[in-house]
PDB file of N, CA, C and O in Angstrom, chain B, residues numbered from 101:
ATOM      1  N   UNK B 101     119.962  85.163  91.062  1.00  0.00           N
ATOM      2  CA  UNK B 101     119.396  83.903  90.626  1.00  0.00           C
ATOM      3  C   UNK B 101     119.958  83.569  89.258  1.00  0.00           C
ATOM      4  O   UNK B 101     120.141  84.365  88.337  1.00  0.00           O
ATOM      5  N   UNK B 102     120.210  82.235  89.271  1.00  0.00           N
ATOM      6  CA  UNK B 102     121.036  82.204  87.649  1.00  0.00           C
ATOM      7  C   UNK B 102     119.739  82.262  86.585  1.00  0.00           C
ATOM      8  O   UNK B 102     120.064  82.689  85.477  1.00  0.00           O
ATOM      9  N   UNK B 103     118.700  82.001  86.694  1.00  0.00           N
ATOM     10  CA  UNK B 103     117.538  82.142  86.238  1.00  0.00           C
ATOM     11  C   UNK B 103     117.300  83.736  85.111  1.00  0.00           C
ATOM     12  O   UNK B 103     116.688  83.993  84.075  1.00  0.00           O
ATOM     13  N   UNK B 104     118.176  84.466  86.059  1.00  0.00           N
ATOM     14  CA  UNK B 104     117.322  86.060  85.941  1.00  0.00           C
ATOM     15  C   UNK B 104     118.643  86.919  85.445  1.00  0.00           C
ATOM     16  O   UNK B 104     119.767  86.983  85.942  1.00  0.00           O
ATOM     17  N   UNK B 105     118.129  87.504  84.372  1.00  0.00           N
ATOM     18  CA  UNK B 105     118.900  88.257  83.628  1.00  0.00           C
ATOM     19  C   UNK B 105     119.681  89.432  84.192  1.00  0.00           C
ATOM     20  O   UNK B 105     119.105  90.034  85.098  1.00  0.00           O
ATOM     21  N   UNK B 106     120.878  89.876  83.835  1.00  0.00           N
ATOM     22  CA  UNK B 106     121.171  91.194  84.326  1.00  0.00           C
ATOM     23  C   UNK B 106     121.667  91.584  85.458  1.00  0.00           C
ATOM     24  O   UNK B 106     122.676  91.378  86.133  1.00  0.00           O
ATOM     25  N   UNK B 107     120.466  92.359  85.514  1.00  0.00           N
ATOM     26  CA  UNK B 107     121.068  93.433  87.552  1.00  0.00           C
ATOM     27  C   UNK B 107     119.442  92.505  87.940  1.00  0.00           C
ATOM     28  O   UNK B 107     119.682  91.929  89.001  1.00  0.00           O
ATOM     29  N   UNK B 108     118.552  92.301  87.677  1.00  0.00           N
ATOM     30  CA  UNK B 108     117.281  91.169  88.049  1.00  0.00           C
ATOM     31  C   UNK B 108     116.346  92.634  87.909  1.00  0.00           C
ATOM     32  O   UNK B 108     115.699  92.782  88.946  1.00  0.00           O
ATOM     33  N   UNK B 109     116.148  93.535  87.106  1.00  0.00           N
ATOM     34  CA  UNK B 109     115.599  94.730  86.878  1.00  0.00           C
ATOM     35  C   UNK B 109     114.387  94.583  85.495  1.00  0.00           C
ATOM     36  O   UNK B 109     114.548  94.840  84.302  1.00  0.00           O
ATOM     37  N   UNK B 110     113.113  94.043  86.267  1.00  0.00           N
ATOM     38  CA  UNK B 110     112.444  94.083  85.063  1.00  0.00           C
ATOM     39  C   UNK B 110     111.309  94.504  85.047  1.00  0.00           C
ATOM     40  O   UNK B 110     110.739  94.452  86.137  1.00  0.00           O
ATOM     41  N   UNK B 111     110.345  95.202  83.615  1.00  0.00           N
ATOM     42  CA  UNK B 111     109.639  96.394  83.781  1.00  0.00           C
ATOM     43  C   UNK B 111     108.273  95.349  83.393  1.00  0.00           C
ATOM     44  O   UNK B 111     108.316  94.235  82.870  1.00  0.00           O
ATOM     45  N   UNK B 112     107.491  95.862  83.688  1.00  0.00           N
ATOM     46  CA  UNK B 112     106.034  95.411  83.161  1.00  0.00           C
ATOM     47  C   UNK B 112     105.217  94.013  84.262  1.00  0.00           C
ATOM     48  O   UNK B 112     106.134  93.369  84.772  1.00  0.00           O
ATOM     49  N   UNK B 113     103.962  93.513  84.655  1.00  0.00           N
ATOM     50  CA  UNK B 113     103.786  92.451  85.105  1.00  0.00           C
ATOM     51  C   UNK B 113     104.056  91.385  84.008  1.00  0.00           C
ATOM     52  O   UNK B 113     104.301  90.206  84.267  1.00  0.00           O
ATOM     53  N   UNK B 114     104.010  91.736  83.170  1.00  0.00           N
ATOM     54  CA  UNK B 114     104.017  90.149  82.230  1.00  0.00           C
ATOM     55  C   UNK B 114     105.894  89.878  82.570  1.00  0.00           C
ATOM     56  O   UNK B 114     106.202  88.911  83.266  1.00  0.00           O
ATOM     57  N   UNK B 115     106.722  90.574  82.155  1.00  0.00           N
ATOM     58  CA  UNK B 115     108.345  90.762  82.801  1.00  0.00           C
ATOM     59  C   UNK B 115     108.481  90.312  83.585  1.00  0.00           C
ATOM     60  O   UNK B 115     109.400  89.493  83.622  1.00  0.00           O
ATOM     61  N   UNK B 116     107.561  90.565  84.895  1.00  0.00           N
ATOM     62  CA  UNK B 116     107.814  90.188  86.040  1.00  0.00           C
ATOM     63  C   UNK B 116     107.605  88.320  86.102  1.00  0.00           C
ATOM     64  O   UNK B 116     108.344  87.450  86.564  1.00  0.00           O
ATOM     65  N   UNK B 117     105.984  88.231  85.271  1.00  0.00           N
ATOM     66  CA  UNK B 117     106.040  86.671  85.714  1.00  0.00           C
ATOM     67  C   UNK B 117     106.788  86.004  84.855  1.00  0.00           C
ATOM     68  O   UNK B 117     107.214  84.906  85.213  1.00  0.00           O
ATOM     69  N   UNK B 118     107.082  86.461  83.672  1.00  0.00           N
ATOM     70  CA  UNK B 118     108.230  85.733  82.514  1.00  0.00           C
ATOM     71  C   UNK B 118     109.474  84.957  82.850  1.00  0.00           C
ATOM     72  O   UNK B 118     109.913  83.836  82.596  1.00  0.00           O
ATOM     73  N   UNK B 119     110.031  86.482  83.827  1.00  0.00           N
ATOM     74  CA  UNK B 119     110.981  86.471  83.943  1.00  0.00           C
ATOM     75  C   UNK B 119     111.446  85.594  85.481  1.00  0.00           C
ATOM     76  O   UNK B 119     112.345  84.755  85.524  1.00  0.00           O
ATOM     77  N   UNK B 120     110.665  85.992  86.578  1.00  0.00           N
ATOM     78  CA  UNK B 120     111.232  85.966  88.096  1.00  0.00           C
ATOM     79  C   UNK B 120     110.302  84.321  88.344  1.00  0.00           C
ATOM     80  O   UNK B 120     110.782  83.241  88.690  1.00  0.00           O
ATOM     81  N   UNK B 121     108.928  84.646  88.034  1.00  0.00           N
ATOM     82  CA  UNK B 121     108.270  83.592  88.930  1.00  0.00           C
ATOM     83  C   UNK B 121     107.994  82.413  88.148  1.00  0.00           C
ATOM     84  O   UNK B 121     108.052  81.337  88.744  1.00  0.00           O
ATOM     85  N   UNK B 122     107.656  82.419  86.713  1.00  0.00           N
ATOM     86  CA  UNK B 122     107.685  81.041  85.669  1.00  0.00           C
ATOM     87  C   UNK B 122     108.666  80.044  85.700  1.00  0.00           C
ATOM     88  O   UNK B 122     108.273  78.878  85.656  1.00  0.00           O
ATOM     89  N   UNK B 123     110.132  80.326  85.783  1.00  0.00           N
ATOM     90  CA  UNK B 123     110.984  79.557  85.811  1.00  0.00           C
ATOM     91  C   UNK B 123     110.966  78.976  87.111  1.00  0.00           C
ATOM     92  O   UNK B 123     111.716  78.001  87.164  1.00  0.00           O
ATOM     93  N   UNK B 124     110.362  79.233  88.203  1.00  0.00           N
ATOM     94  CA  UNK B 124     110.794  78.707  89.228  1.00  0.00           C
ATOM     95  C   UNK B 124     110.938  77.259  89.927  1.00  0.00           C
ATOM     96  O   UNK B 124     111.626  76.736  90.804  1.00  0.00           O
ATOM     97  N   UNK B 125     109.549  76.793  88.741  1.00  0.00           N
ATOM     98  CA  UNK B 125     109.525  75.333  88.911  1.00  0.00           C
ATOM     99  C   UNK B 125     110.661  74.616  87.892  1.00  0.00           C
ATOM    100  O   UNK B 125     111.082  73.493  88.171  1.00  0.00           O
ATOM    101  N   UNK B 126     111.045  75.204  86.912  1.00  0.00           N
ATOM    102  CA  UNK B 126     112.300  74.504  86.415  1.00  0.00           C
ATOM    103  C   UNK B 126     113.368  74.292  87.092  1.00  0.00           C
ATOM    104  O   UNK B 126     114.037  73.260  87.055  1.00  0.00           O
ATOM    105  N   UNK B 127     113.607  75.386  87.827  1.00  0.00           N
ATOM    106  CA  UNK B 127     115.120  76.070  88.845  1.00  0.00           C
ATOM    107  C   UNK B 127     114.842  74.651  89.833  1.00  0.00           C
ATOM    108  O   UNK B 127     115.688  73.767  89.963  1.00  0.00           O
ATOM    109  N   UNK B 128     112.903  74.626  90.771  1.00  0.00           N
ATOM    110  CA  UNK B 128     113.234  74.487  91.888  1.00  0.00           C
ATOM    111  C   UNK B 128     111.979  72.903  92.156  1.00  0.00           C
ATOM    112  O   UNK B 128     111.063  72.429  91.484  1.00  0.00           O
ATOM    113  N   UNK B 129     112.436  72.654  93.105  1.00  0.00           N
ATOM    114  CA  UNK B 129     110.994  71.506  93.420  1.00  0.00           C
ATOM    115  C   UNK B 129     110.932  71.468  95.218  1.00  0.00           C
ATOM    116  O   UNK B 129     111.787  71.477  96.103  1.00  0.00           O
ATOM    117  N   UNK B 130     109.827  71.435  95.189  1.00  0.00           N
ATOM    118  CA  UNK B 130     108.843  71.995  96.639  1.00  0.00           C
ATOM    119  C   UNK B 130     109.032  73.545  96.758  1.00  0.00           C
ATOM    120  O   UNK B 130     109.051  73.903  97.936  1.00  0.00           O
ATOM    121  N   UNK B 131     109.140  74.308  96.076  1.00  0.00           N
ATOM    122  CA  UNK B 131     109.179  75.721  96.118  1.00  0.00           C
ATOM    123  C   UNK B 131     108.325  76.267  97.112  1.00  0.00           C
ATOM    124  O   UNK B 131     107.205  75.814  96.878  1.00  0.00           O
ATOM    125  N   UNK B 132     108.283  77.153  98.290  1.00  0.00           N
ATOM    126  CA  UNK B 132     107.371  77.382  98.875  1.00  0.00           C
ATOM    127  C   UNK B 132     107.851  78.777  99.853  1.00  0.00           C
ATOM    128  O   UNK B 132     108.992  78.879 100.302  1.00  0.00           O
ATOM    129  N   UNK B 133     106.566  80.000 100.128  1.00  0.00           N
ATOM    130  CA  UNK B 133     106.893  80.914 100.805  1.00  0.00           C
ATOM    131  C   UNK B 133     106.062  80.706 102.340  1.00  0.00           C
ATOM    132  O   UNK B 133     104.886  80.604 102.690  1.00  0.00           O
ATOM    133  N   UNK B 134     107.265  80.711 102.942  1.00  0.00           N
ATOM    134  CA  UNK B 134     106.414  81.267 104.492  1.00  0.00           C
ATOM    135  C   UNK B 134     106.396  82.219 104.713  1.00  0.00           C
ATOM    136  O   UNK B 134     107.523  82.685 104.879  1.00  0.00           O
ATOM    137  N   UNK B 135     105.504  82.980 104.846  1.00  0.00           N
ATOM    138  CA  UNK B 135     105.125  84.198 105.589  1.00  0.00           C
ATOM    139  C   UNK B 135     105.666  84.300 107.267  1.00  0.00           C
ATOM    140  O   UNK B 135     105.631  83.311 107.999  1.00  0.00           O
ATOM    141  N   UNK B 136     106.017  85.252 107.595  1.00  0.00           N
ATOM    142  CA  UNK B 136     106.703  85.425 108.875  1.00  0.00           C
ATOM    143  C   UNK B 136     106.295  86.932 109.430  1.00  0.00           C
ATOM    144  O   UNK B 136     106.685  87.357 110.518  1.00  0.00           O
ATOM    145  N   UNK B 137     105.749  87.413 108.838  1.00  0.00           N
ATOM    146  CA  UNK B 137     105.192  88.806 108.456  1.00  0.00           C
ATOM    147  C   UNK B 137     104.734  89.567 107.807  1.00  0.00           C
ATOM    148  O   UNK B 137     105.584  89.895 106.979  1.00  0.00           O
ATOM    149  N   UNK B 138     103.454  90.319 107.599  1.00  0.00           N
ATOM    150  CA  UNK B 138     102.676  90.926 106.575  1.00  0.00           C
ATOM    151  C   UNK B 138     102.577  92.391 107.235  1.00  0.00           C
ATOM    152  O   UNK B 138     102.170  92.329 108.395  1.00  0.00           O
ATOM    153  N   UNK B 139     102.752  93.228 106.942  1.00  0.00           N
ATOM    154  CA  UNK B 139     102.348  94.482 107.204  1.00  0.00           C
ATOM    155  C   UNK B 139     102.421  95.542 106.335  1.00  0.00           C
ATOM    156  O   UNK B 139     103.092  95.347 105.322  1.00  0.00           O
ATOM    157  N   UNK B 140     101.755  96.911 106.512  1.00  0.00           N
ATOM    158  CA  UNK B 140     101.695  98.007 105.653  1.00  0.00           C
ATOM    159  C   UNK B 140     101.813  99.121 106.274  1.00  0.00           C
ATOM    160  O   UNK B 140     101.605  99.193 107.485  1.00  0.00           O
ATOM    161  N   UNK B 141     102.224 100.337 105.415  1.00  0.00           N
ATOM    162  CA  UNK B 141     102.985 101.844 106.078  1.00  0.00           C
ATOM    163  C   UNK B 141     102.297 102.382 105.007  1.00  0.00           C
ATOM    164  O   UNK B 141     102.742 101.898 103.966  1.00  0.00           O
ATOM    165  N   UNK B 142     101.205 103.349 104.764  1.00  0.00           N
ATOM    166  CA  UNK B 142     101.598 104.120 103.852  1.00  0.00           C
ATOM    167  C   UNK B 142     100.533 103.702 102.418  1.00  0.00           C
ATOM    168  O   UNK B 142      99.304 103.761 102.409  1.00  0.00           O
ATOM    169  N   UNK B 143     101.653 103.177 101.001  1.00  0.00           N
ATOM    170  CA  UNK B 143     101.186 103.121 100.002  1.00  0.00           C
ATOM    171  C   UNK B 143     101.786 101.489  99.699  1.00  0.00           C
ATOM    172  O   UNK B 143     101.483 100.761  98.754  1.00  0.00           O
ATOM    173  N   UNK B 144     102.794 101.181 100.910  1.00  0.00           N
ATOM    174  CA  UNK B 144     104.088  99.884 100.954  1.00  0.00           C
ATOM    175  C   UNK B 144     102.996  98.590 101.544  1.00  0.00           C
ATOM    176  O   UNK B 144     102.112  99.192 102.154  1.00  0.00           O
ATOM    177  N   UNK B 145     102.931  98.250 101.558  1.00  0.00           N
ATOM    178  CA  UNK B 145     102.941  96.313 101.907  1.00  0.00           C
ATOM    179  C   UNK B 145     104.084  95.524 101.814  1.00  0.00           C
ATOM    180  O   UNK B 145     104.426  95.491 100.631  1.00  0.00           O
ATOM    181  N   UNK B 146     104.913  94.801 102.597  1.00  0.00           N
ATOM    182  CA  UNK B 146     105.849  94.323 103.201  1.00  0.00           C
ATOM    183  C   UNK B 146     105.625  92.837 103.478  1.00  0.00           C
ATOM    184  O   UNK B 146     104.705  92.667 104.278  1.00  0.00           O
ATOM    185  N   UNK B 147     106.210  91.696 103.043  1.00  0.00           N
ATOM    186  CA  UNK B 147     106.523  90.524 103.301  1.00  0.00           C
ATOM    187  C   UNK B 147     107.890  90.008 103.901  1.00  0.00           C
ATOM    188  O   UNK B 147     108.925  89.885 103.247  1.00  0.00           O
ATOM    189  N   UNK B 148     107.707  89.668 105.520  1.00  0.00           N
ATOM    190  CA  UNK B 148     109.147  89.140 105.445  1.00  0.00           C
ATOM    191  C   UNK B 148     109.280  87.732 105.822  1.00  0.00           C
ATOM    192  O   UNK B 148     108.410  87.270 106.560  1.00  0.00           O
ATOM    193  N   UNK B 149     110.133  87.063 105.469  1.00  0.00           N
ATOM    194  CA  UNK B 149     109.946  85.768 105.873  1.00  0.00           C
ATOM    195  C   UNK B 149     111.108  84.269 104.975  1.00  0.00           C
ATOM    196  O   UNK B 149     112.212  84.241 104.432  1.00  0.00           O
ATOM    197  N   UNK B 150     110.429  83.641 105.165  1.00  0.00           N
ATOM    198  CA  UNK B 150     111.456  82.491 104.098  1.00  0.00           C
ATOM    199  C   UNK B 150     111.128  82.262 102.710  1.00  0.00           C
ATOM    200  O   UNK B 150     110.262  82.964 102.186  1.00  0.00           O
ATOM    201  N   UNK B 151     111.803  81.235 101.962  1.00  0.00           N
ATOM    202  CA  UNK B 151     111.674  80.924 101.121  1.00  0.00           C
ATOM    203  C   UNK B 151     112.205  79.229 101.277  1.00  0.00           C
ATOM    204  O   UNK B 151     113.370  78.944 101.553  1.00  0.00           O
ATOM    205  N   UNK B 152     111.098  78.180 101.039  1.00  0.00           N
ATOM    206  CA  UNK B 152     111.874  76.780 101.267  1.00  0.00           C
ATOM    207  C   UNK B 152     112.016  75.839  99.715  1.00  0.00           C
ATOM    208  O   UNK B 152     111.062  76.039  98.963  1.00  0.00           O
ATOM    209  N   UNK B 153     112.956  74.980  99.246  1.00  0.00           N
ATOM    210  CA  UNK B 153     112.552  74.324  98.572  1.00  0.00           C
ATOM    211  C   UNK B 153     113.834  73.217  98.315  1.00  0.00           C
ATOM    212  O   UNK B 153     114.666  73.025  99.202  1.00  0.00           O
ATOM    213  N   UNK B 154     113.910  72.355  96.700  1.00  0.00           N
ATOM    214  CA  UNK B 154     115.185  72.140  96.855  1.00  0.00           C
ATOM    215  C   UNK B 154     115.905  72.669  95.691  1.00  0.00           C
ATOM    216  O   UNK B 154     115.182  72.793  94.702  1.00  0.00           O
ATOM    217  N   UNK B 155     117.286  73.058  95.516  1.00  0.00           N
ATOM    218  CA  UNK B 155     117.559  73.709  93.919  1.00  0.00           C
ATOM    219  C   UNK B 155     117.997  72.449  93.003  1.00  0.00           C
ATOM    220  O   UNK B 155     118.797  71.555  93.278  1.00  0.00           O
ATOM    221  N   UNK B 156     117.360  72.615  92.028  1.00  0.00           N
ATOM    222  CA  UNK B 156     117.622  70.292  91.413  1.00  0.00           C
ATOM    223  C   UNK B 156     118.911  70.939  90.566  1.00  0.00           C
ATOM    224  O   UNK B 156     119.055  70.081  89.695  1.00  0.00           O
ATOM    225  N   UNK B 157     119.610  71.635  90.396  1.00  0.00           N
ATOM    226  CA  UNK B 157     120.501  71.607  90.170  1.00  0.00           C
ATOM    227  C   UNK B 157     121.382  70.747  90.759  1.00  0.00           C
ATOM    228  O   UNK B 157     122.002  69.804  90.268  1.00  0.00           O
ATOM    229  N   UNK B 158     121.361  71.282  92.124  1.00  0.00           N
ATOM    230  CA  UNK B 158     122.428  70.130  93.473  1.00  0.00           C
ATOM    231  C   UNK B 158     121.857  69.030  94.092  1.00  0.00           C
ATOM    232  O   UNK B 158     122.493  68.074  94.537  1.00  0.00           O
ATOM    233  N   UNK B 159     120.177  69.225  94.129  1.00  0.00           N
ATOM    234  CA  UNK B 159     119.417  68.582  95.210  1.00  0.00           C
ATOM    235  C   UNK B 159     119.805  69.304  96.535  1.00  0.00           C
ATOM    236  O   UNK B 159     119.352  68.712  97.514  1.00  0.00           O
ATOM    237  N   UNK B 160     120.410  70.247  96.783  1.00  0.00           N
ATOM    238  CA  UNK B 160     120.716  70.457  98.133  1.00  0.00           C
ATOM    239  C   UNK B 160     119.366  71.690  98.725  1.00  0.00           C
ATOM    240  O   UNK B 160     119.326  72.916  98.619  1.00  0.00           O
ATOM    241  N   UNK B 161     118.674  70.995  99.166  1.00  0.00           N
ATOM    242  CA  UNK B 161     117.334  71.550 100.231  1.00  0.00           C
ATOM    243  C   UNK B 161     117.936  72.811 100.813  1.00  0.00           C
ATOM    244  O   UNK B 161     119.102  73.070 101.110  1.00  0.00           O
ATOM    245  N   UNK B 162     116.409  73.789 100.925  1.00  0.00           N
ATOM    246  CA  UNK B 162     117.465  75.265 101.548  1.00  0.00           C
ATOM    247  C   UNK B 162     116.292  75.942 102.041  1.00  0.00           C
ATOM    248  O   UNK B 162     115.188  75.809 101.511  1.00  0.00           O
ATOM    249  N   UNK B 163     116.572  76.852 103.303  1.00  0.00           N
ATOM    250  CA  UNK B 163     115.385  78.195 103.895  1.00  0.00           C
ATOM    251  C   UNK B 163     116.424  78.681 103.666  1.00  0.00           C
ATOM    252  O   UNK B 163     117.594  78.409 103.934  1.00  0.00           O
ATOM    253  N   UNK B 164     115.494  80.064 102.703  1.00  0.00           N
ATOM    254  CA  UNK B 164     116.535  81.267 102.856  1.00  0.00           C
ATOM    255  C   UNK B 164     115.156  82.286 103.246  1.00  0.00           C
ATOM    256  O   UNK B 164     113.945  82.070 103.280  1.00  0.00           O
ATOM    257  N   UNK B 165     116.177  83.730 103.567  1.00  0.00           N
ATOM    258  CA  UNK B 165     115.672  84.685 104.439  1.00  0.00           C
ATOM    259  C   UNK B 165     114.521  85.284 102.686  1.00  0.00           C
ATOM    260  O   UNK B 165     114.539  84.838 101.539  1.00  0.00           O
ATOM    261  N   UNK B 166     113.956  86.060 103.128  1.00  0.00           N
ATOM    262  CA  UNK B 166     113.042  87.028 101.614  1.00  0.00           C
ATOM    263  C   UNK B 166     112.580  87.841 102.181  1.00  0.00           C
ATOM    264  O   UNK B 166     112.462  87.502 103.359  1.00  0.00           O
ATOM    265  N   UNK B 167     112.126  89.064 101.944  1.00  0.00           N
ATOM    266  CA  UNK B 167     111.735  90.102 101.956  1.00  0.00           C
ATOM    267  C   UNK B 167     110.644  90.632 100.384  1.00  0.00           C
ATOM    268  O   UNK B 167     110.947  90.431  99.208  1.00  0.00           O
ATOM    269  N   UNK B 168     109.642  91.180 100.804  1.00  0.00           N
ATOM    270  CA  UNK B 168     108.832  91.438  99.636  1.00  0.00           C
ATOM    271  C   UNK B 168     108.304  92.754 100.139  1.00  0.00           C
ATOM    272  O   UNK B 168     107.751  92.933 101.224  1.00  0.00           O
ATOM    273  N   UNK B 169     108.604  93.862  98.990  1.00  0.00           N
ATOM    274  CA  UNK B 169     108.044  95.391  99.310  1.00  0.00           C
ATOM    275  C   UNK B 169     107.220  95.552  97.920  1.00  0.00           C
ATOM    276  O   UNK B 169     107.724  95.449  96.802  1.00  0.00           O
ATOM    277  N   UNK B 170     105.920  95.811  98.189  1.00  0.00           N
ATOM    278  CA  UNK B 170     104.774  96.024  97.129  1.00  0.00           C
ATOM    279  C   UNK B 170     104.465  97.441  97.174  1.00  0.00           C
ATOM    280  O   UNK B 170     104.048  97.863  98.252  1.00  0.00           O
ATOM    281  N   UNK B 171     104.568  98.111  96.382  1.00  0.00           N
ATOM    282  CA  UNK B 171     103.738  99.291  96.482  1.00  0.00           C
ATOM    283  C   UNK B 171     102.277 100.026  95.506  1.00  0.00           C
ATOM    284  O   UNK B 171     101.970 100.230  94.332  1.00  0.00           O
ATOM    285  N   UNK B 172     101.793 100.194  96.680  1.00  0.00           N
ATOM    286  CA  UNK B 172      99.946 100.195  95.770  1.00  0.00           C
ATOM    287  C   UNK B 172      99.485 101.018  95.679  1.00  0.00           C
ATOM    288  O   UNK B 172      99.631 101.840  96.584  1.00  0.00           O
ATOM    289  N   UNK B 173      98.513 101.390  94.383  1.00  0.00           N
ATOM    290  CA  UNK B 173      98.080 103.074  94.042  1.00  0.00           C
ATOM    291  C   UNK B 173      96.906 102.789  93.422  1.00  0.00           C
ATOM    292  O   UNK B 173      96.733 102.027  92.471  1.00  0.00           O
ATOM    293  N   UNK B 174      96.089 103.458  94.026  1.00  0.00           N
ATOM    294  CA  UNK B 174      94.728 103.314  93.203  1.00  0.00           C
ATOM    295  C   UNK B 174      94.163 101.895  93.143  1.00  0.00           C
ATOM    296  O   UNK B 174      93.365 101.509  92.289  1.00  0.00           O
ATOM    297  N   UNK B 175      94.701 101.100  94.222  1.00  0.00           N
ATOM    298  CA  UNK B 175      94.066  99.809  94.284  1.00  0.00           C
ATOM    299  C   UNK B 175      95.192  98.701  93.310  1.00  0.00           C
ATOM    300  O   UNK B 175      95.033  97.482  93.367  1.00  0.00           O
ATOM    301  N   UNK B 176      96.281  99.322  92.468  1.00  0.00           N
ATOM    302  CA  UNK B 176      97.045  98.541  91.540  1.00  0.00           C
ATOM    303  C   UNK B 176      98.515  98.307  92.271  1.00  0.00           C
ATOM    304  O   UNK B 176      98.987  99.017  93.160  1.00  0.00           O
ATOM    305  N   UNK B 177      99.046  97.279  91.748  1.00  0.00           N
ATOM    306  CA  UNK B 177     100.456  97.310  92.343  1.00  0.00           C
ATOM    307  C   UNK B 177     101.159  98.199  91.229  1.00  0.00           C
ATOM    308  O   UNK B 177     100.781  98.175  90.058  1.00  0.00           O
ATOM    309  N   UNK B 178     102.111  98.910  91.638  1.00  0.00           N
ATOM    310  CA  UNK B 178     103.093  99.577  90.675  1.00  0.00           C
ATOM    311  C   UNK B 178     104.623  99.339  90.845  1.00  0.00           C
ATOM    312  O   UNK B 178     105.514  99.846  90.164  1.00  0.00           O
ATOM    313  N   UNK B 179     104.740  98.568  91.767  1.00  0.00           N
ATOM    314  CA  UNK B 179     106.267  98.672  92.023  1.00  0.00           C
ATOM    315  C   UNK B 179     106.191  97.432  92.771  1.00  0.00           C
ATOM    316  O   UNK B 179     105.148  97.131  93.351  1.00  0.00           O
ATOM    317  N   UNK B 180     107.368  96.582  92.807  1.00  0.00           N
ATOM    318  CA  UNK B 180     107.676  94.946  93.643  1.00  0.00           C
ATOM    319  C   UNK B 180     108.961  95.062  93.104  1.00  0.00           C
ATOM    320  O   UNK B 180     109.414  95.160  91.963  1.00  0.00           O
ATOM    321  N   UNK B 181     109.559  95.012  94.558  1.00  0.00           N
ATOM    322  CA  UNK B 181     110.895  94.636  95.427  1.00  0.00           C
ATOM    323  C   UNK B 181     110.730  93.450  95.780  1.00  0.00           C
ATOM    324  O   UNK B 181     109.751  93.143  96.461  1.00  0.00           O
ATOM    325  N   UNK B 182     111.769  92.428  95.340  1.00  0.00           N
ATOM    326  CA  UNK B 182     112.081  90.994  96.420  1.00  0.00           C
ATOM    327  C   UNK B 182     113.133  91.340  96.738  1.00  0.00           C
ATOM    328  O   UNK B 182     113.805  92.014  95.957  1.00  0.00           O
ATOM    329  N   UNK B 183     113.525  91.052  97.765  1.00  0.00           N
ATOM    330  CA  UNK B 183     115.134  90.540  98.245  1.00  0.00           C
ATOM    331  C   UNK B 183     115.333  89.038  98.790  1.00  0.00           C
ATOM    332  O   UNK B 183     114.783  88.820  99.870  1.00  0.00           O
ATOM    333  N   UNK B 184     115.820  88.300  98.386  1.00  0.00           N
ATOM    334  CA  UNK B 184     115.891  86.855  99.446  1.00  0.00           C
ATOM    335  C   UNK B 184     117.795  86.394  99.495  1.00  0.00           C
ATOM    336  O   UNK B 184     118.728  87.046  99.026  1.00  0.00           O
ATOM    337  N   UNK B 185     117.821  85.532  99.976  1.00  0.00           N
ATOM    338  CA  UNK B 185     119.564  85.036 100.537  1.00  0.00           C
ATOM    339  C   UNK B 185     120.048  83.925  99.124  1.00  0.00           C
ATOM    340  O   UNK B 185     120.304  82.725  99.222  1.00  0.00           O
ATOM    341  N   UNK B 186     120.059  84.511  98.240  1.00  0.00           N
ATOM    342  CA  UNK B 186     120.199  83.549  96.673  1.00  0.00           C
ATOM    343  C   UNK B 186     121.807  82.444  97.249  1.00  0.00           C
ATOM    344  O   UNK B 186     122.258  81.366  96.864  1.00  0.00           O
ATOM    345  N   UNK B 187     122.082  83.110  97.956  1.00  0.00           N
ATOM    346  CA  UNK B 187     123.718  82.320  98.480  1.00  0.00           C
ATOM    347  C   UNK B 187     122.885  81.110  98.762  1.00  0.00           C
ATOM    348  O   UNK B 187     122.938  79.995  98.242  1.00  0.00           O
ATOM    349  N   UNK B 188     122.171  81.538  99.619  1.00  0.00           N
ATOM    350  CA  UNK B 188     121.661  79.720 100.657  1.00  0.00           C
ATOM    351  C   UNK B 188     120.434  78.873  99.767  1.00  0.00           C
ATOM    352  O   UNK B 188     120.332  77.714 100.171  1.00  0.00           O
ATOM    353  N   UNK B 189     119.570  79.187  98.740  1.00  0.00           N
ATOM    354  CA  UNK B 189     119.609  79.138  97.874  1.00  0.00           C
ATOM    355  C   UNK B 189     119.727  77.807  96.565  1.00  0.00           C
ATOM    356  O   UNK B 189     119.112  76.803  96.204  1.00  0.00           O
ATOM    357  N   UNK B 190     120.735  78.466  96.265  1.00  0.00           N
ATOM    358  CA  UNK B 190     121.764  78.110  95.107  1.00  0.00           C
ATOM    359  C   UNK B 190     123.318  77.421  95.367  1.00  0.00           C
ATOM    360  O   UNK B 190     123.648  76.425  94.723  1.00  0.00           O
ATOM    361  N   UNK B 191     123.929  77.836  96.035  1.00  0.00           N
ATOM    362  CA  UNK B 191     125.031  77.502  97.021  1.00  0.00           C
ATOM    363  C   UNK B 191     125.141  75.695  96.776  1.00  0.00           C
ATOM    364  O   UNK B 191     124.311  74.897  96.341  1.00  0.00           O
ATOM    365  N   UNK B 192     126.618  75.505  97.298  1.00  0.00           N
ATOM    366  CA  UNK B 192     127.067  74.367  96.603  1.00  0.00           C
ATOM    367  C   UNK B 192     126.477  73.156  97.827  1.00  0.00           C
ATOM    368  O   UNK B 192     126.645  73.252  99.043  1.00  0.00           O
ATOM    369  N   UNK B 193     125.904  72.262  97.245  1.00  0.00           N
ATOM    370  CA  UNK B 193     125.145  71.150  98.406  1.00  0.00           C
ATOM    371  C   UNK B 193     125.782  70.708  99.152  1.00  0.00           C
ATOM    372  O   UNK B 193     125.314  69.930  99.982  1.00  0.00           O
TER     373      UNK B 193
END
């Protein structure tokens, strides 16, 4: 994401919303997650599904694929994985 610093590796919840999910309304407009799947293994919770919106950079409208791995301890999250298709995205309109 041009948004996100680095390797996109960041520590703490406040990091997390600073960094990944605050900007998103700058980046994006109609931002929105569909769920396509919720499930859990374990200590993991798992999201897979889309991501819709448009990037106002281009205006060019986009579903991309996402994936979300949470992992929970003692009732807290300690760990969040996204993966989504930043190509389709961001990508030229």
């Amino acid at each position: 994401m041009p948004f996100i610093p680095g390797d996109g590796v960041v520590i703490g919840p406040g990091a997390v919303v600073q960094t990944a999910f605050a900007p998103i309304p700058e980046q994006f407009d109609g931002f929105t997650i569909d769920i396509q799947e919720l499930f859990g293994s374990g200590d993991k919770v798992v999201m897979v599904g889309h991501v819709k919106g448009v990037y106002k950079k281009t205006g060019k409208a986009f579903k991309a694929n996402t994936v979300q791995v949470m992992t929970i301890k003692e009732g807290k999250m300690t760990h969040f994985f996204e993966g989504a298709d930043t190509a389709e995205m961001i990508g030229p309109a």
